[in-house]
C-alpha positions, 0 to 999 in steps of 0.5 A, spaced: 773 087 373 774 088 365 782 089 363 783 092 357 790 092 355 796 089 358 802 090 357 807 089 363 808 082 367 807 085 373 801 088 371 798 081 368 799 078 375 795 084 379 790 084 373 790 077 372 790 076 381 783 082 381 780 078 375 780 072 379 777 076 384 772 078 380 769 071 378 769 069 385 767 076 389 768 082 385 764 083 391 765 079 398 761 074 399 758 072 406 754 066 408 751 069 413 748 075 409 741 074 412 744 076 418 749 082 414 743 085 410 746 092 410 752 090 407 749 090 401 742 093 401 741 101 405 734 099 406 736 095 412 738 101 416 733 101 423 728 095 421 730 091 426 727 098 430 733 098 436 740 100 435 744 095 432 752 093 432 754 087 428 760 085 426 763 079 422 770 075 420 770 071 413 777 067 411 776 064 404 779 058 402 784 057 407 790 054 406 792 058 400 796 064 400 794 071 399 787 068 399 780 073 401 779 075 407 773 080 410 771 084 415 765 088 416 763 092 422 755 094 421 751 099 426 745 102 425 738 105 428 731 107 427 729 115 429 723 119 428 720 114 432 722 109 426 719 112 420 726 112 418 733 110 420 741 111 419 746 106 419 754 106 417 758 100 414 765 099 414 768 094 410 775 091 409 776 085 403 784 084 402 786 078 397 793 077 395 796 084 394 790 088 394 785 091 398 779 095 399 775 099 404 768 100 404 765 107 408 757 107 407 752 111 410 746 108 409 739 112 410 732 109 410 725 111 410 720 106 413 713 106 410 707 102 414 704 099 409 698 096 414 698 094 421 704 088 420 708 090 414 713 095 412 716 098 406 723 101 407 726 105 401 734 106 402 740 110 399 747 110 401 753 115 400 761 113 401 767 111 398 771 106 397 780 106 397 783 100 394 791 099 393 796 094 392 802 093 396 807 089 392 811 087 399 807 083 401 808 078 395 814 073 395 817 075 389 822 071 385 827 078 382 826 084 387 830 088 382 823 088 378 822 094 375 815 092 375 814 091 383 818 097 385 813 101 387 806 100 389 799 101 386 797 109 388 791 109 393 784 110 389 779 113 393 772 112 389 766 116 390 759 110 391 753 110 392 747 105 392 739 104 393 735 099 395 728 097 398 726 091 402 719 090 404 718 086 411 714 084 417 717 079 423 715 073 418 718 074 412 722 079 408 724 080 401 729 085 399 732 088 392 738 093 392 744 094 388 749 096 393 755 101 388 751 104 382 757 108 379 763 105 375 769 104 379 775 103 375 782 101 377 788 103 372 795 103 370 799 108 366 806 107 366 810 108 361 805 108 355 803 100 358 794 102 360 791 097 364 784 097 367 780 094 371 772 095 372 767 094 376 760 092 374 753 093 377 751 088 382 744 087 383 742 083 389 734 080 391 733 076 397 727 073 401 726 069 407 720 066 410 719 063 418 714 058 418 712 056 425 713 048 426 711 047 433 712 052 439 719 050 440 721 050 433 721 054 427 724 054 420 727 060 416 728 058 409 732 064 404 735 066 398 740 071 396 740 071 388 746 076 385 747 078 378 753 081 375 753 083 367 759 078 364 758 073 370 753 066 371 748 068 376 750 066 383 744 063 387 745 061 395 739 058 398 740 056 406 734 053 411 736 055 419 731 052 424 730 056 430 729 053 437 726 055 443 728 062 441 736 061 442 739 056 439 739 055 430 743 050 426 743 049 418 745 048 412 746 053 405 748 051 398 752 056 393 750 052 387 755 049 383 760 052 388 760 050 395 756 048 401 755 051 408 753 049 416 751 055 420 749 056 427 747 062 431 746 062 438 742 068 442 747 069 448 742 074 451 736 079 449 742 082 447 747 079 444 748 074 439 754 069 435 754 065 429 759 061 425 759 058 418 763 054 415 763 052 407 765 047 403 767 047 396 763 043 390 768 046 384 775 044 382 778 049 389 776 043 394 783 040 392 786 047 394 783 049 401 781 047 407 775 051 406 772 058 408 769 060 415 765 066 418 764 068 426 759 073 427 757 077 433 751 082 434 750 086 440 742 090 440 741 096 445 734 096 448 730 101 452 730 100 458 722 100 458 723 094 451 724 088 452 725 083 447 720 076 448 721 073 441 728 075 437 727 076 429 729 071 425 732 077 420 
């Protein structure tokens, strides 16, 4: 977010505070985002060909007051006999003071591209709300004029696009999730301040390769480019076993490593954990950052699932 004029104290700290967060997740950062793809890409929206509920927890950086905290809830589903699809995200992302929340409809159009492979072409509408709650902070002087009242609710129109070719052995996807400028202002007593936020660009792209009957490994990488900012590439290798169990690691370069693990419950239901490490100067700070995801699938009664994708 880019802050062009501040004038008043309390103003530099929320700014400075939403400046942070825009180097670290303007948009929030998920370590199992191969498994919460519709977060950021519409195209997503009935791939899987069942109707699909996911949901996920994130705490960042534990240990440090007032750090990100996530939560997402995901359900979507093909119809027109999966030519198309229809999805709803909801995101919840506080971080000190502040806090936003995502309402998306996704819709997808789904194109055979041959016997295995499709192409799925996606557009999301919806709107985010963000606010700023002053008492939520510990402040020195609570007769500051400057804290006295909140941050009037924002609610901003969204939309994105995004596309992603797929087939049950690999993936590629290409989305930008908030296409419109999104900006957050203060106007109090002549003192103007905004905070603004960039385009971001996502590609990620996975592949499964058949080790032995029991074993599989799925490697993936998620790229993320925001004008002003380095870009952000997280690479991750899951090995599936016995089409239950998977375990492996990520690196978020020059930022932190991970270990996840997923477990299929049943035909159903999954669960998946990660816990990440921090690489930079933040590693003295914290304890870390962890995730806990569930996913429940419906199937029809005449379906039956007899290889899970890995995707």
């Amino acid at each position: 977010m880019h802050i062009k004029v501040i004038k008043h104290t309390g103003t530099i700290m929320v700014l400075l505070l939403l400046s942070f967060k825009s180097i670290a997740q303007q948009d929030p950062s998920f370590t199992q985002y191969m498994f919460n793809t519709m977060t950021i890409n519409p195209a997503y929206a009935g791939t899987r060909n069942v109707l699909s509920a996911s949901l996920l927890h994130r705490s960042q950086w534990l240990g440090i007051d007032g750090a990100p905290e996530t939560q997402t809830l995901s359900v979507h589903s093909p119809i027109r006999d999966g030519q198309m699809g229809l999805g709803l995200n909801i995101v919840h992302d506080k971080i000190g003071p502040a806090t936003t929340t995502r309402f998306n409809g996704n819709y997808s159009y789904i194109l055979p591209i041959d016997r295995f492979t499709s192409l799925s072409l996606g557009v999301s509408a919806g709107a985010d709300i963000f606010d700023i709650n002053f008492s939520d902070l510990n402040i020195f002087d609570p007769t500051d004029p400057n804290f006295q009242n909140n941050v009037e609710t924002r609610l901003s129109p969204q939309v994105g696009l995004g596309a992603m070719l797929y087939n049950d052995i690999y993936y590629v996807s290409l989305s930008v999730p908030k296409l419109l400028r999104t900006e957050y202002y203060d106007n109090d007593q002549g003192a103007t301040s905004v905070a603004r936020e960039r385009l971001h660009y996502y590609l990620t792209a996975g592949y499964v390769f058949d080790i032995n009957n029991n074993v599989k490994l799925k490697p993936s990488i998620l790229t993320r480019v925001v004008s002003g900012a380095p870009i952000r590439v997280d690479l991750s290798a899951n090995f599936l076993i016995n089409d239950k169990f998977s375990l492996g690691g990520a690196y978020r370069l020059s930022s932190a490593f991970s270990v996840l693990s997923t477990y299929q419950i049943s035909d159903a239901f999954l669960v998946g954990f990660s816990y990440d490490r921090d690489t930079s100067e933040l590693v003295t700070f914290n304890d870390g950052s962890f995730e806990i995801f569930f996913r429940y699938e419906l199937f029809k009664r005449y379906k039956k699932m007899y290889t899970p994708r890995f995707f």
